[in-house]
TORMARTI-876353 format. One record per residue (C-alpha): residue in one letter; x, y, z. Coordinates in pm, whole numbers, padded with zeros to 5 digits, always signed. Example, Ala and Ser with C-alpha at 12.3 -4.5 7.8 and 13.67 -1.06 7.14 Angstrom:
TORMARTI-876353
A+01230-00450+00780S+01367-00106+00714
end
This chain:
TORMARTI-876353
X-01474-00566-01715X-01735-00279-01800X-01966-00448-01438X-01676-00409-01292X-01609-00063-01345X-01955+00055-01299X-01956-00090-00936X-01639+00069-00848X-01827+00433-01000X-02100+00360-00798X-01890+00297-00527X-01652+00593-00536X-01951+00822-00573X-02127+00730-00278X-01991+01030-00061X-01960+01313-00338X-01734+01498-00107X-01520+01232-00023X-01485+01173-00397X-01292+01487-00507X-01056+01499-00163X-00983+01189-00256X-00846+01250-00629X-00637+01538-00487X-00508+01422-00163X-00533+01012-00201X-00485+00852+00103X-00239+01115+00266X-00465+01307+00467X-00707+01280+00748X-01047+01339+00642X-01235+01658+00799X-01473+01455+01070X-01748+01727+00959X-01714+01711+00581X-01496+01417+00471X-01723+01139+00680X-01997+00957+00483X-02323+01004+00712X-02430+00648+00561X-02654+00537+00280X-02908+00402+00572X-02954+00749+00749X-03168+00867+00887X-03242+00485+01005X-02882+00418+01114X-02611+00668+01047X-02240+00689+01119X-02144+00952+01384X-01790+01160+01473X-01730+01049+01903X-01580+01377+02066X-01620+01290+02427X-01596+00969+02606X-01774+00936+02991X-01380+00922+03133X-01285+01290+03028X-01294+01569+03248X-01222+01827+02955X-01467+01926+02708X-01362+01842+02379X-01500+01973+02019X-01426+01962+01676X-01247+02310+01519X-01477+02381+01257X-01189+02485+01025X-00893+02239+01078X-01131+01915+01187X-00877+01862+01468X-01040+01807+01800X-00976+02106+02017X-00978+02166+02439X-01345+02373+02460X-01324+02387+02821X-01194+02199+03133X-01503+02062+03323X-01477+02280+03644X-01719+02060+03839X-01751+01664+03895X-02052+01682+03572X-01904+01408+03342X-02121+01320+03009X-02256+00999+03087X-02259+00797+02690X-02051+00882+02398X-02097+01224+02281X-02019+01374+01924X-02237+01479+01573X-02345+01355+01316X-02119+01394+01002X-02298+01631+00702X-02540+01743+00904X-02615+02096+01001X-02884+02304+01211X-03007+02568+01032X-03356+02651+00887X-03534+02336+00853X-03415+02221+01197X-03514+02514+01359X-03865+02548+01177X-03942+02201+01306X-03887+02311+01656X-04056+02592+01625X-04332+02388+01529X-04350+02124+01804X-04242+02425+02119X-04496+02677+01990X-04180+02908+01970X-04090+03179+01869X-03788+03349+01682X-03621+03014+01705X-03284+02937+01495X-03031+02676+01463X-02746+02658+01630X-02507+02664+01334X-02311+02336+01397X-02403+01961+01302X-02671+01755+01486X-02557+01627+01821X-02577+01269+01948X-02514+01076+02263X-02396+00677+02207X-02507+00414+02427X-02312+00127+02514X-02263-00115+02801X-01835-00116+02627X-01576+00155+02832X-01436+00356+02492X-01140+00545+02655X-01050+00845+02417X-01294+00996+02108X-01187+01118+01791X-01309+00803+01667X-01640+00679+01441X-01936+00454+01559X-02204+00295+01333X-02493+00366+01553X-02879+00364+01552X-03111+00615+01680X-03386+00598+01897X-03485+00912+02001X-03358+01244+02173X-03383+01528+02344X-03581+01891+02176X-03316+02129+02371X-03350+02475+02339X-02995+02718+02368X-03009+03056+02390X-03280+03044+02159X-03169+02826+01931X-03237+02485+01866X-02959+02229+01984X-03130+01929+01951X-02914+01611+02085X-03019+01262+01908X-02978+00973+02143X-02894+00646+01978X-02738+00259+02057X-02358+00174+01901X-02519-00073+01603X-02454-00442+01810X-02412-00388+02151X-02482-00654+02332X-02696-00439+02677X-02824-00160+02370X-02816-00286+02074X-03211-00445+02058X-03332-00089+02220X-03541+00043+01936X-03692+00301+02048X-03627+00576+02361X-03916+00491+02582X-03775+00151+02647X-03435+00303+02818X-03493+00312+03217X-03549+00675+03364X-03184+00676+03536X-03029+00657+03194X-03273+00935+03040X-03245+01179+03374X-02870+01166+03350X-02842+01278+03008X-03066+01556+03078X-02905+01686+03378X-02592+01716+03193X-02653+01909+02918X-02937+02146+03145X-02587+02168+03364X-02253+02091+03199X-02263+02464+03090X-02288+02602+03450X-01974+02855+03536X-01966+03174+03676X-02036+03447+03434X-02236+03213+03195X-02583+03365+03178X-02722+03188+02860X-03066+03008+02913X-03098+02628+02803X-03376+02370+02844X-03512+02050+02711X-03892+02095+02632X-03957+01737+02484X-03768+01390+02494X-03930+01257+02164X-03878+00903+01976X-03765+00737+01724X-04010+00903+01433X-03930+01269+01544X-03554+01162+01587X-03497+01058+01199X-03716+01362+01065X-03470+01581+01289X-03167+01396+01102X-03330+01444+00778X-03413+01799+00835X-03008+01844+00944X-02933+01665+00587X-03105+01950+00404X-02979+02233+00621X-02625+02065+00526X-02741+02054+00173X-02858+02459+00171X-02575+02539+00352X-02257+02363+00198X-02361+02404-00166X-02060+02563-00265X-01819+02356-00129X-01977+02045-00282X-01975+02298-00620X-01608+02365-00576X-01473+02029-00486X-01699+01874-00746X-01528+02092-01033X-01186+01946-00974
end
């Protein structure tokens, strides 16, 4: 009896923010994708990730920060569709740590983060028709992209089993095509009239640089939601 409670501790403490929502709202309520979503207990090696955008949608979706409902960002005014799964990384956020690190490998300066969780693109050979749904995936790599001065790095990774991506462990062994495509949609899915804010990708790095990204986004998270894990933790 006393094993069997100490597993189910372990257990229910895995996600200590999940925990707390979970004594006051049971099973009621949708988690917030940001907050309420376990990153995993194997990240930064494989980590669970919040899907946004499928390849079929010709509106840009994105989380509301406050509610965690997905919200219309924009309707895509030209034919520029994202071309893998797009969405972030639960419980991770861009802040200091992120930013320092590509400040460091750009040679930068004044960098910052972006202020929202890490960004990653899914690869899978398997048509997913709508988001708001989460993938087990793996990363392999990704893209150092720079936003108006801030850093808005996008992690590219494999959904965990797929049968075209799934042995793809690292970024340099994706063909070109499927790197150039990514990259000229996020240097252009911004484009509109009026819209003079300066992006580029300086670096497509690997696998190594990918998880100390992720890790780096852990900590911001950490420094940055402190209080709410304070508060939820006293109930």
């Amino acid at each position: 009896m006393s094993k069997k409670k100490d597993n189910t501790d372990s257990e229910m403490s895995a996600n200590s923010l999940m925990d707390p929502i979970g004594k006051l709202m049971g099973l009621r309520y949708k988690s917030h994708p940001w907050h309420g979503i376990d990153i995993g207990d194997k990240a930064p090696e494989e980590v669970i990730c919040f899907i946004e955008v499928v390849p079929t949608d010709t509106i840009k979706y994105e989380i509301d920060k406050i509610s965690g409902y997905l919200r219309i960002d924009r309707p895509q005014k030209y034919s520029n569709v994202v071309p893998s799964l797009y969405g972030f990384i639960p419980q991770t956020y861009c802040g200091r740590d992120v930013a320092e690190f590509c400040a460091q490998k750009t040679g930068k300066k004044g960098i910052k983060g972006d202020g929202d969780p890490l960004d990653i693109c899914v690869l899978t050979e398997k048509d997913v028709m709508h988001g708001d749904i989460i993938a087990e995936v793996i990363p392999i790599g990704g893209f150092r992209m720079i936003d108006d001065n801030a850093a808005d790095d996008k992690i590219i990774s494999v959904l965990k089993g797929d049968v075209v991506y799934g042995d793809v462990k690292n970024v340099t062994e994706l063909p070109d095509l499927v790197l150039e495509r990514l990259k000229h949609y996020f240097l252009t899915y911004k484009d509109m009239p009026g819209n003079t804010r300066e992006s580029e990708i300086t670096h497509v790095y690997g696998i190594d640089e990918a998880q100390e990204v992720i890790k780096r986004s852990m900590k911001d998270y950490e420094g940055r939601f402190e209080k709410l894990r304070n508060a939820l933790a006293s109930y």
